[in-house]
N, C-alpha and C positions, 0 to 999 in steps of 0.2 A: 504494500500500500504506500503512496506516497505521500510524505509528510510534506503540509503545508504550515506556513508562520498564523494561519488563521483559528483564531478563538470559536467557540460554538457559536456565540453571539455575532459574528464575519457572516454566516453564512445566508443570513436573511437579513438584510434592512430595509422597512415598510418605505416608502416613498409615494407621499402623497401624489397624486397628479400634478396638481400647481405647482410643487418645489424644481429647484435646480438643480438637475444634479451634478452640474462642473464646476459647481461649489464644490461639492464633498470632492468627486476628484483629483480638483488643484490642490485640496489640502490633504486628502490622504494618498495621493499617487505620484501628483508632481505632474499633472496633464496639463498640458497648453494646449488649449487651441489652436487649431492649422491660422486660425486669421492673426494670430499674433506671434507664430512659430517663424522666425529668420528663415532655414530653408526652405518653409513651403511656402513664403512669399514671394524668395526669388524664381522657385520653379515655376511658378504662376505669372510674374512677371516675364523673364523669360519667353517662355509658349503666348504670350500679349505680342509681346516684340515681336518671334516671328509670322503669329499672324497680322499681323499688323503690315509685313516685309512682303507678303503675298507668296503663293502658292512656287511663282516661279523661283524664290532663292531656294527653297528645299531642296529642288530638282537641281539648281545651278547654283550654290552659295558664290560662284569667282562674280554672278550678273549684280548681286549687291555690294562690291566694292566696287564694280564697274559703274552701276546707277547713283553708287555713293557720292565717285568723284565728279561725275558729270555736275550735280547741287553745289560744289560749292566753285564759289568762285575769288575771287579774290581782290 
């Protein structure tokens, strides 16, 4: 059988409908939320950027340095 760190009293706790439960979470697991987790902002940010960049750099990433330099000027 394998031994877990959890007490009788672990194994159920009642939760009303209306409570939160990433209250209890954040203070007894140490969970964050993806909206306020560093990596999974930039992964998200990120996948904005390249859709953002259009279908064609996926296929051709050299055409967005290409389209890059053509924008600036100087």
């Amino acid at each position: 059988m394998k031994n877990s760190n959890m007490k009788p009293g672990d194994h159920y706790v009642y939760t009303p409908s209306t409570t939160d439960v990433t209250i209890r979470w954040r203070a007894n697991y140490g969970w964050v939320p993806p909206t306020e987790d560093p990596v999974y902002q930039k992964k998200w940010s990120d996948f904005r950027i390249k859709c953002a960049q259009g279908v064609e750099t996926l296929m051709n990433p050299e055409a967005l340095t290409a389209s890059a330099s053509t924008f600036h000027t100087a």
